[in-house]
C-alpha positions as semicolon CSV with decimal commas, in nm:
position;residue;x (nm);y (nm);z (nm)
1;X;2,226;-0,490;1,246
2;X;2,209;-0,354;1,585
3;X;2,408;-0,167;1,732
4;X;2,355;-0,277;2,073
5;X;2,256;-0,573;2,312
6;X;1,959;-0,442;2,437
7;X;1,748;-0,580;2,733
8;X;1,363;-0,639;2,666
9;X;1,056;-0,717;2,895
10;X;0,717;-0,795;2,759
11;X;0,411;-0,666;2,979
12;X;0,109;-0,741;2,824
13;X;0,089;-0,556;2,488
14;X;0,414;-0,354;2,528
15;X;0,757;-0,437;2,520
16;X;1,036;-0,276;2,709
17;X;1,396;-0,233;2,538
18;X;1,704;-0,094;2,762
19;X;1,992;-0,057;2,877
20;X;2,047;0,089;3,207
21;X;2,384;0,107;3,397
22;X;2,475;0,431;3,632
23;X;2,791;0,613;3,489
24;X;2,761;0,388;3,187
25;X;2,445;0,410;2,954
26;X;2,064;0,487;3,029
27;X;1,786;0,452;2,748
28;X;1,441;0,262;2,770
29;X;1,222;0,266;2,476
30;X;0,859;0,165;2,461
31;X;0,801;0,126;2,092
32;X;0,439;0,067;2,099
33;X;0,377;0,425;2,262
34;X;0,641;0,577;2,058
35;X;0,852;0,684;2,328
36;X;1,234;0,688;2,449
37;X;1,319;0,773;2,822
38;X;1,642;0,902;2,768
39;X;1,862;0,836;2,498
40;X;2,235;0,679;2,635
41;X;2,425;0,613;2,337
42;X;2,165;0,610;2,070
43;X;2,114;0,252;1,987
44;X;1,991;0,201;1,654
45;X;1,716;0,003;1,779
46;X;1,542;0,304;1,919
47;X;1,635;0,600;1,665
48;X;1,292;0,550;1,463
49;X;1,086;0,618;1,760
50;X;0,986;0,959;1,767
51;X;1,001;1,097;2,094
52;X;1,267;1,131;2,365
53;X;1,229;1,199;2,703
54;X;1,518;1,369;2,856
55;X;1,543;1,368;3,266
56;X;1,877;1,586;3,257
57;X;2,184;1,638;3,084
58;X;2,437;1,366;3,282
59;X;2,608;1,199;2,963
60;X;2,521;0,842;3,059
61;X;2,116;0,983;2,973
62;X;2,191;1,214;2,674
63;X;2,496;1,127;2,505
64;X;2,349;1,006;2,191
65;X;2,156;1,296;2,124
66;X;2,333;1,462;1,813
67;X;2,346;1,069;1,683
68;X;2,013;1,031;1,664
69;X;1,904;1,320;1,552
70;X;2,175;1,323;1,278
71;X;2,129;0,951;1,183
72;X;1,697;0,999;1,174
73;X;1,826;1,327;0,887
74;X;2,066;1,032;0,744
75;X;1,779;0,800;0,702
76;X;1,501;1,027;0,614
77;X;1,285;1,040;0,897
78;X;1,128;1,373;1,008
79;X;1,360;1,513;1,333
80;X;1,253;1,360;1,656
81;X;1,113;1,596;1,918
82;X;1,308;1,581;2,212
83;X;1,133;1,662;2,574
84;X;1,459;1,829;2,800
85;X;1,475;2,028;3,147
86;X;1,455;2,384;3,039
87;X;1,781;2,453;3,177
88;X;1,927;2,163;2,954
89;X;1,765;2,301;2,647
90;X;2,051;2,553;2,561
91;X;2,372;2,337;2,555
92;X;2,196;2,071;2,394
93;X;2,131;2,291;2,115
94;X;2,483;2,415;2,129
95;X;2,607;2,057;2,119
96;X;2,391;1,987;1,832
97;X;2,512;2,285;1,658
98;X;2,875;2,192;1,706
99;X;2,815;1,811;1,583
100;X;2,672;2,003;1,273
101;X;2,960;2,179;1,173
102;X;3,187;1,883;1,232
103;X;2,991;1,691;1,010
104;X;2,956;1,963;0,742
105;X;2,557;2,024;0,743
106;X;2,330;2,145;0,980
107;X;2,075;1,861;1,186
108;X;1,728;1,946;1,254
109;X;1,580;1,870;1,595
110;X;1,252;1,953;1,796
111;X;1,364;2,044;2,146
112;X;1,132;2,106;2,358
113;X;1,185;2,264;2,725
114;X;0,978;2,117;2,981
115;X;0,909;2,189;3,369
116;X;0,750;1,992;3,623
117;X;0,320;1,995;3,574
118;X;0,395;2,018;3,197
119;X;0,245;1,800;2,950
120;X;0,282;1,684;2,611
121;X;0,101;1,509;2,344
122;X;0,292;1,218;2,193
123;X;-0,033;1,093;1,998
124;X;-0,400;1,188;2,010
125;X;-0,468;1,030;2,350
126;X;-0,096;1,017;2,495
127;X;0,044;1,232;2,730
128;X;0,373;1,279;2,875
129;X;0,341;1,441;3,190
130;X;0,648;1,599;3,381
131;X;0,715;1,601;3,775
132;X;1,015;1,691;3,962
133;X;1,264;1,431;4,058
134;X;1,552;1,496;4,388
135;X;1,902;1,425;4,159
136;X;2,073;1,729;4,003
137;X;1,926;2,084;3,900
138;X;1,625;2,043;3,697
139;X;1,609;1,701;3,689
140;X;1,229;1,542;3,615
141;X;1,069;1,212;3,587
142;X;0,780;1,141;3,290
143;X;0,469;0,987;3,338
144;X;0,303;0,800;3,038
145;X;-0,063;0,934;3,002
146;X;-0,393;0,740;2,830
147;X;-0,700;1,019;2,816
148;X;-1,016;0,878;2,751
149;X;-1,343;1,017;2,710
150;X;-1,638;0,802;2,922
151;X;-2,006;0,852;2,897
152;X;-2,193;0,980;3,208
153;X;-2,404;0,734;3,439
154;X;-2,698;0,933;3,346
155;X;-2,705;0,888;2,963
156;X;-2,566;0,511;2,920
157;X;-2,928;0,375;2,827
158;X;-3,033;0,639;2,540
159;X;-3,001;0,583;2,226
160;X;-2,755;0,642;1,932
161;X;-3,022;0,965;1,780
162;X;-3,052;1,065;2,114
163;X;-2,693;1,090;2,231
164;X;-2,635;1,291;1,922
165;X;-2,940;1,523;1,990
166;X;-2,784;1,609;2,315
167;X;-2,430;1,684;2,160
168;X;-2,622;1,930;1,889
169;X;-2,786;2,084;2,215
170;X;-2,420;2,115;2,315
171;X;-2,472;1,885;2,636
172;X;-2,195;1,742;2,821
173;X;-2,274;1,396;2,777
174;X;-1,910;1,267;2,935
175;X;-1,614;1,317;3,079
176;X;-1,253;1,296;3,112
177;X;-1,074;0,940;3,270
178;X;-0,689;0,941;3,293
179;X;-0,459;0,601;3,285
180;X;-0,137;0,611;3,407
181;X;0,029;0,390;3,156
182;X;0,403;0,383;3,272
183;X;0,595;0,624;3,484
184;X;0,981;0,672;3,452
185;X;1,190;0,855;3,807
186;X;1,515;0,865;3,605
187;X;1,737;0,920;3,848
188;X;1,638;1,039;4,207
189;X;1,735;0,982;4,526
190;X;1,418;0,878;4,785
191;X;1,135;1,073;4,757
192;X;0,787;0,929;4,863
193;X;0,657;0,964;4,504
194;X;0,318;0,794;4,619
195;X;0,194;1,183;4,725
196;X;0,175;1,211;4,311
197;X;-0,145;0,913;4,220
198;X;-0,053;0,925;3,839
199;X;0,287;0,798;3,950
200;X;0,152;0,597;4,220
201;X;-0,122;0,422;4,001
202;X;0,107;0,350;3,705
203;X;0,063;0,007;3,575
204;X;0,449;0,023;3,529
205;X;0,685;0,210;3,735
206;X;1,043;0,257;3,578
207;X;1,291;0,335;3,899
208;X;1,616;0,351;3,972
209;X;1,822;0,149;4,250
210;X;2,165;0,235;4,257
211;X;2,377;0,118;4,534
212;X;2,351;-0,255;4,721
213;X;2,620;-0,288;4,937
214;X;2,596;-0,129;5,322
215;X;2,925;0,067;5,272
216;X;2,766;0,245;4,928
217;X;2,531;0,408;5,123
218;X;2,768;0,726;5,192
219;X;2,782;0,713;4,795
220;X;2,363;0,698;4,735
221;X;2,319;0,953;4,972
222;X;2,650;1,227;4,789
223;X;2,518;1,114;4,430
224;X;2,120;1,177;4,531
225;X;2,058;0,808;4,460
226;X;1,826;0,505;4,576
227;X;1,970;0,268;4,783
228;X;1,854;-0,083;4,830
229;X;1,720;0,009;5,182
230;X;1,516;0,287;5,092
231;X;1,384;0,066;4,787
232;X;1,078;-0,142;5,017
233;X;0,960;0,149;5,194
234;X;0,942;0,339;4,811
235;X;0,734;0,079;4,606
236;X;0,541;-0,081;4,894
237;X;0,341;0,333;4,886
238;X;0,284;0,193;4,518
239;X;-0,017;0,054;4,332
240;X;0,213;-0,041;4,040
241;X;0,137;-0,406;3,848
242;X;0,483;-0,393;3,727
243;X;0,780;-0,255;3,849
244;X;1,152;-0,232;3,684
245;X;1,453;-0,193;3,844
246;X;1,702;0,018;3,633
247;X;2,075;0,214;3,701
248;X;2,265;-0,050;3,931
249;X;2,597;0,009;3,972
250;X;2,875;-0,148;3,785
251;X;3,099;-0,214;4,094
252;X;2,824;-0,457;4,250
253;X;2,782;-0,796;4,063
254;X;2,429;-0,891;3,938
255;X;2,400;-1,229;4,162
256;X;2,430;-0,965;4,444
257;X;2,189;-0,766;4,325
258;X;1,906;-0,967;4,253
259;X;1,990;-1,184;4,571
260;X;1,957;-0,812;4,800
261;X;1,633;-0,748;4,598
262;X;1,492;-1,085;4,718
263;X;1,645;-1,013;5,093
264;X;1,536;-0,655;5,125
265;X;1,163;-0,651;4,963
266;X;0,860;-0,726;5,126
267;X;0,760;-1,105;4,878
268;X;0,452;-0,933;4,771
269;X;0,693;-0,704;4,640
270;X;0,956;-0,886;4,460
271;X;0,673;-1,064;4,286
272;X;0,617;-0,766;4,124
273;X;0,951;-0,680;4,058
274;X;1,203;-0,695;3,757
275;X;1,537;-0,606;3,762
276;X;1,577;-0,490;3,351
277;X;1,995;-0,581;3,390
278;X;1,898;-0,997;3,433
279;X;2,122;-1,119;3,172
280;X;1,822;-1,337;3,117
281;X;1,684;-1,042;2,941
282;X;1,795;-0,990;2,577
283;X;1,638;-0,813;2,274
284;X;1,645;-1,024;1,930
C-alpha cells in the first residue's frame, strides 16, 4: 500500500510523482529515468528507484534517507546511490551509521559527494549534471542529461561497409549531441539560471516558488527563496516546454496560489505552467 498521497503529472512518456511543501516534505521522482530529486520522507512509492539526488541537507529534502536505504536492504534491492553536496556527505553518513545501530545491523549506501560542473551516469546515456543553486552552503540543482551520438553531415549518404571501413581506419565519423531532459533548482532564491543553456533548454524545468503574498517577501528574501514576483522575469529567460511549480508555502492557501500564478505570469507563460500541489493531481 502506499505510504503516501503522492502528486503525479504525465509529460509525454514520463510521469512525475511528488510531494513538495517548504518546511514540510520535498521528493519528486521520475521513474522512467530512474531518478529521485530529493528524498522527503521516503515514500514507498519511490524507494525502488535507484538514484537520489540530494540538493542539501534541510530535513524537509533528506529526512528519509536512512529509511530508504534501510527499507531497499529490507527488501533486497542493491543500496541506492545517493548524489549529496560534499559538505553534506559526512553527517549523512553519520546519521546512517546511528540509524544502524538503533536498528541492530549495519545499512549499506552509495553516497556520493558532488560539486557544481560534476556529472554522473545514472544509465548508459543519462547524466546528472550538478550546478550551483543561491539557498544555503553547498546547495546545487541537477540537470537530467540524454547523450547521443549523431553522424556527421559529411558521411550520411555512404553506406553500411563503408561507415564501418572508416571506423576500422579509426575516423571520426560523429559526434556528441546533448538533451536536456529535465532540470531540478531545489531550492534557490532568484538567480537568472538562463546564463546555464542545459538548464535553460530543459524540456522540463522543476522550480521552486515559495512565498505569494506581498508581506512574505521580507521572508523569500531571509530564507533565499523565490517569490511570486521574481517568478515571470525567471521562466520568461526559459526555453522550457514544461514547467512545475514546487515548495509553496503552507501558510498561503492553494486557490491563492494558483489565482497569483495566473495574475503575475506573462499567459504565454502560465500555459506552460503546472503548479505540482493542484489537489487535482493525485498518484493511483
Amino acid at each position: 500500500m502506499p505510504s503516501h498521497r503522492l502528486k503525479k503529472i504525465t509529460i509525454d512518456d514520463l510521469e512525475l510523482i511528488g510531494y513538495s511543501v517548504a518546511a514540510e516534505e520535498n521528493v519528486i521522482a521520475i521513474p522512467q529515468l530512474d531518478v529521485c530529486f530529493d528524498i522527503g520522507k521516503a515514500p514507498d512509492q519511490v524507494v525502488s528507484i535507484n538514484h537520489v539526488l540530494i540538493t542539501h541537507g534541510h530535513i524537509d529534502h533528506s529526512a528519509g534517507l536512512a529509511y530508504y536505504l534501510s527499507h531497499r536492504k529490507f527488501l533486497g534491492i542493491k543500496p541506492g546511490t545517493i548524489l549529496a553536496p560534499a559538505n553534506t556527505v559526512g553527517p549523512i553518513r553519520q546519521i546512517i551509521d546511528a540509524w544502524g545501530q538503533l536498528d541492530g545491523s549495519r545499512i549499506p549506501a552509495e553516497i556520493i559527494p558532488v560539486k557544481p560542473g560534476d556529472e554522473f551516469q545514472i544509465k548508459p546515456n543519462l547524466y546528472a549534471r550538478v550546478f550551483p543553486t543561491k539557498h544555503c552552503n553547498g546547495s546545487v540543482g541537477y540537470t537530467i542529461i540524454e547523450k547521443r551520438k549523431k553522424l556527421r553531415k559529411e558521411y550520411t549518404k555512404l553506406t553500411g561497409p563503408q561507415i564501418v571501413e572508416l571506423k576500422k581506419q579509426g575516423v571520426e565519423i560523429d559526434y556528441q549531441i546533448e538533451i536536456p531532459v529535465v532540470s531540478y533548482l531545489g531550492d534557490t532564491e532568484y538567480v537568472d539560471y538562463s546564463q546555464l543553456d542545459y538548464i535553460a533548454n530543459s524540456k522540463i524545468l522543476i522550480t521552486e516558488c515559495t512565498f505569494y503574498e506581498d508581506e512574505h517577501r521580507g521572508r523569500s528574501d531571509l530564507g533565499k527563496h523565490i517569490h511570486v514576483d521574481e517568478l515571470n522575469g525567471l521562466l520568461k529567460a526559459m526555453n522550457n516546454q514544461h514547467m512545475i511549480i514546487t515548495h509553496a508555502t503552507s501558510r498561503t492557501p492553494v486557490k491563492f496560489i494558483k489565482q497569483a500564478l495566473k495574475e503575475k505570469l506573462d499567459a504565454d507563460i502560465f500555459e506552460k505552467t503546472i503548479f505540482l500541489m493542484d489537489p487535482a493531481k493525485r498518484a493511483d
